[in-house]
C-alpha positions as CSV (number, residue, x, y, z in Angstrom):
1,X,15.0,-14.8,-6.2
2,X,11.7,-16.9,-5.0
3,X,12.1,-20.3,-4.5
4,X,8.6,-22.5,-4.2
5,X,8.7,-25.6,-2.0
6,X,6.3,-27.9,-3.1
7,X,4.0,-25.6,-2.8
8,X,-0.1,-26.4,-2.5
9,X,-3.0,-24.5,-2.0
10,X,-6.1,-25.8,-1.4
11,X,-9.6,-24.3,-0.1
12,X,-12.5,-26.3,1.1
13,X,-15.9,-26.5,-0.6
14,X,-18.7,-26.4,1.5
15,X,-20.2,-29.9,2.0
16,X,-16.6,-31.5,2.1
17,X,-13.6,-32.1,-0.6
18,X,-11.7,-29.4,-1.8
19,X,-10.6,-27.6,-4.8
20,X,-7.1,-27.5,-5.4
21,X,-5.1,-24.3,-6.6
22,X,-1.9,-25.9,-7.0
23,X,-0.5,-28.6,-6.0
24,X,3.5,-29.3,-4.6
25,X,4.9,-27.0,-6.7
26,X,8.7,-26.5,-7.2
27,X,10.9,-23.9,-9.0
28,X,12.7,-21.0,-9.0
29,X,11.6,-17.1,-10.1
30,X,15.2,-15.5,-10.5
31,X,15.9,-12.1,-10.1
32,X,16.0,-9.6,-13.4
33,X,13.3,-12.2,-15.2
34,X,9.8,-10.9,-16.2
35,X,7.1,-13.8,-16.2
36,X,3.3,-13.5,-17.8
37,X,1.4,-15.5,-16.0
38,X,-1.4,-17.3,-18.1
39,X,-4.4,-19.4,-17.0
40,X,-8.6,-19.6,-17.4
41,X,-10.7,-17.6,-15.2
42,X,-10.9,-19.1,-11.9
43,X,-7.6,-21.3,-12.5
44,X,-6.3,-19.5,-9.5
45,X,-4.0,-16.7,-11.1
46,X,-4.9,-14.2,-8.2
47,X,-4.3,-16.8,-5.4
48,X,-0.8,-17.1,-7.0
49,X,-0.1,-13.5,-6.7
50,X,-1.6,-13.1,-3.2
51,X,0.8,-16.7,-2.4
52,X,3.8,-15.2,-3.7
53,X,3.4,-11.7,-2.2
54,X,3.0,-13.3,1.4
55,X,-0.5,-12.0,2.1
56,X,-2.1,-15.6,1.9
57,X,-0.6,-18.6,3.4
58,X,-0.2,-22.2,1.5
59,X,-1.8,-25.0,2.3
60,X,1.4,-26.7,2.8
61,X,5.4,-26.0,1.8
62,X,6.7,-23.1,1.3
63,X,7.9,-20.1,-0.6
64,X,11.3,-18.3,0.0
65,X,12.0,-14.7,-0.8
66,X,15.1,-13.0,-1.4
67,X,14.5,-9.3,-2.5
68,X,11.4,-6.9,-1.7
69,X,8.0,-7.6,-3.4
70,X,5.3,-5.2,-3.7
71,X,1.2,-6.1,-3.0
72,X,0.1,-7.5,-5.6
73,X,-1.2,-4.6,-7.6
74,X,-5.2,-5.2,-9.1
75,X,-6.0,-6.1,-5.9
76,X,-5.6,-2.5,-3.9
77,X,-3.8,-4.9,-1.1
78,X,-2.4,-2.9,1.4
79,X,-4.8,0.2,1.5
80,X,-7.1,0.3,4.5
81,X,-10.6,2.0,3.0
82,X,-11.0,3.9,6.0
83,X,-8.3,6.1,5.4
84,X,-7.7,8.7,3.1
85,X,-4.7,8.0,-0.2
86,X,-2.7,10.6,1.1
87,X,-3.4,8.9,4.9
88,X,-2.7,5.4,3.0
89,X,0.4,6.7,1.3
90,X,1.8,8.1,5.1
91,X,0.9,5.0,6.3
92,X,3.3,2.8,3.7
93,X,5.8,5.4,3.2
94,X,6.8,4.8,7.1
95,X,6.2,1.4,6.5
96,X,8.9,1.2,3.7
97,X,11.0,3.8,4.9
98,X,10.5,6.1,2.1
99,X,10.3,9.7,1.4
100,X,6.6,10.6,2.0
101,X,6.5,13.7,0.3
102,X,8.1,12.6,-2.7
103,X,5.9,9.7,-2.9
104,X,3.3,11.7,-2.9
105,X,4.2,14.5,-5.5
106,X,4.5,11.2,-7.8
107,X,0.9,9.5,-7.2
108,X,-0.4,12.8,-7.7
109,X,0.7,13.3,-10.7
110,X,0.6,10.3,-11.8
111,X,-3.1,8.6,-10.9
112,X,-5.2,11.7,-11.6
113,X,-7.4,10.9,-8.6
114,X,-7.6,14.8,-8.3
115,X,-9.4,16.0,-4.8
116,X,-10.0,12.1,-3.9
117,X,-6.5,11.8,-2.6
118,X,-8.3,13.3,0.6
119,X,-11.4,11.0,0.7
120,X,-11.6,8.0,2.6
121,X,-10.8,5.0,0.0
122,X,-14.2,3.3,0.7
123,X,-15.7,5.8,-1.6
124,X,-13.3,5.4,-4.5
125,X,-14.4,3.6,-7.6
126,X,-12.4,0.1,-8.2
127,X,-10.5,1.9,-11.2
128,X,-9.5,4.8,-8.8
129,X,-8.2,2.2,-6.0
130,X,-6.3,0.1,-8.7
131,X,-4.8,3.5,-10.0
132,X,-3.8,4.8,-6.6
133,X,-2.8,1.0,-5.7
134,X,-0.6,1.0,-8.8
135,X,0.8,4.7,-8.1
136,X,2.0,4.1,-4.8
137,X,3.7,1.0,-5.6
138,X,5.7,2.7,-8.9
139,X,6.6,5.5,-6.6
140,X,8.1,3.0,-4.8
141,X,11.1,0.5,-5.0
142,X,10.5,-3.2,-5.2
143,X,13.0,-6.5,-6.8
144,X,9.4,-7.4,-8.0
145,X,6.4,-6.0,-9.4
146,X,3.3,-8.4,-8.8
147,X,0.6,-7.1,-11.7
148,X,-3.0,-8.4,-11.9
149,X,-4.3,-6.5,-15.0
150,X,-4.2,-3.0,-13.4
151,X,-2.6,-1.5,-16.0
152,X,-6.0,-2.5,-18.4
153,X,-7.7,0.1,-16.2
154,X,-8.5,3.7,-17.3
155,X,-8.1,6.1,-20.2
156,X,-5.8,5.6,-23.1
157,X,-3.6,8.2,-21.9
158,X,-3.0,6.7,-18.2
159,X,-2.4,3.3,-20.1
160,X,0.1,5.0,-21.5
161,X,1.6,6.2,-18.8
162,X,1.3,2.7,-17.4
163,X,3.3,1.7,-19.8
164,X,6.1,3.9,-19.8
165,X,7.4,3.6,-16.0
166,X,6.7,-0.3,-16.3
167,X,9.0,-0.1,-18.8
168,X,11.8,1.6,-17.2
169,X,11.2,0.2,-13.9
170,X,11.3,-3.8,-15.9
171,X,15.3,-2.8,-17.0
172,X,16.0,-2.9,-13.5
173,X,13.6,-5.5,-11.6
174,X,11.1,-8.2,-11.9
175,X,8.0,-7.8,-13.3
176,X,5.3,-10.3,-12.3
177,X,2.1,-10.1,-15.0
178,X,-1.1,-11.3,-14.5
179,X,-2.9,-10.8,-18.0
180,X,-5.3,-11.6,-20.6
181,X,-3.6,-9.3,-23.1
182,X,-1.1,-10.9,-25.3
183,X,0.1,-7.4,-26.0
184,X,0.7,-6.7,-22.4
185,X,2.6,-10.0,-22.2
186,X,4.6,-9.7,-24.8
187,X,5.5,-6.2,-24.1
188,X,6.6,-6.6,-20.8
189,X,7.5,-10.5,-20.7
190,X,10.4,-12.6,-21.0
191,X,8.8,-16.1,-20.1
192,X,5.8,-17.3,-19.6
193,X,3.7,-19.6,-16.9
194,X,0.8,-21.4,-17.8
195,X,-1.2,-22.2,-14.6
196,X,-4.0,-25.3,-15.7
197,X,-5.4,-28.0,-13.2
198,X,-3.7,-27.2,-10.0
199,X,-0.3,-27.1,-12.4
200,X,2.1,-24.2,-12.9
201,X,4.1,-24.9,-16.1
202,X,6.9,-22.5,-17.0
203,X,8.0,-22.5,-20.2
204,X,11.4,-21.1,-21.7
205,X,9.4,-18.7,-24.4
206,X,6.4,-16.3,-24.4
207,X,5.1,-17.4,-27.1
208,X,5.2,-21.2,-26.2
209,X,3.1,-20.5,-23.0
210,X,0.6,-18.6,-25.0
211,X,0.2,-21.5,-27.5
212,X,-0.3,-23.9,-24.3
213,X,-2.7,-21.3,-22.7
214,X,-4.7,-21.2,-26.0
215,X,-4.7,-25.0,-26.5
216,X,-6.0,-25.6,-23.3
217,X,-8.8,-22.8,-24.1
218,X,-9.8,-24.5,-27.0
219,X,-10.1,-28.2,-25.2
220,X,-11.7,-26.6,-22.4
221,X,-14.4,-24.8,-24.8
222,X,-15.4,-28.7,-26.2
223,X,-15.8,-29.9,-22.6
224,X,-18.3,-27.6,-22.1
């Protein structure tokens, strides 16, 4: 499971104050649970996933982690652009302790880079990163699956395939979603989490966290 500890995140603005992320949040993500992750652009959804998979420290409390957790995937964390994919993938196969050779006959297959896998990733496109990001991480085995929209990227035909080993791999782990797509979220989602204001509301439907999500839209639209 994760387990947040009044958990805050704050960053500075230049010419003092701050702007606060969240703020002493407390709860529980237990294991086998899939949870769509809803907020406004800029509410902070990407520092969540960055907080949760360790690769960004809180302001203050803490989070606990009981199973493996992947990079959060949307964001190519964990690639070093220097290298090549298939340097990348030796790299995080030793890292993980995983066979490199038949992570690599998978992200072959299934990102369609082609003759890229040998090119340093500095001179991949964003939607080549995110699909070798995502590739790596399905070839791999994780308790959760952190998601930041990745699976919006490319042709119909690698959506698909998006799709289909999300949806075997949710039957047996946690899937973490990032999304603007109701589709995606109810596809993929149990529960939802509405993040608004520095708050992260979980709420015991889908569908009720969309509603919030949309409400607060709609207030935020007559504000401006």
């Amino acid at each position: 499971m994760i387990v947040f500890d009044k958990l805050t995140k704050r960053y500075p603005l230049q010419g003092g104050g701050y702007v606060t992320i969240i703020e002493a949040f407390s709860g529980v993500v237990p294991k086998g649970v899939n949870i769509g992750i809803l907020g406004r652009n800029g509410a902070g959804k990407s520092t969540m996933m960055r907080l949760i998979a360790g690769s960004e420290p809180p302001t203050s409390g803490n989070i606990y982690r009981d199973g493996r957790i992947s990079w959060p995937l949307g964001f190519s964390g964990g690639l070093h652009t220097a290298l090549t994919g298939r340097q990348n993938m030796r790299f995080i196969t030793d890292l993980y302790d995983q066979n490199f050779d038949d992570v690599v006959a998978f992200v072959e297959d299934f990102a369609e880079i082609g003759r890229f896998i040998d090119q340093p990733i500095g001179s991949y496109s964003s939607g080549m990163r995110a699909r070798l990001s995502f590739g790596i991480s399905m070839a791999l085995e994780f308790d959760y699956y952190l998601i930041d929209e990745v699976i919006g990227v490319g042709d119909a035909s690698f959506r698909q395939k998006c799709d289909e080993v999300l949806t075997r791999r949710r039957l047996t782990t946690s899937v973490i979603l990032v999304s603007h797509s109701e589709r995606l979220l109810r596809q993929f989602c149990d529960i939802g989490g509405v993040l608004h204001n520095g708050k992260l509301t979980f709420y015991e439907t889908l569908e009720e966290a969309i509603e919030i999500h949309a409400f607060n839209q709609k207030i935020a639209a007559i504000d401006a």
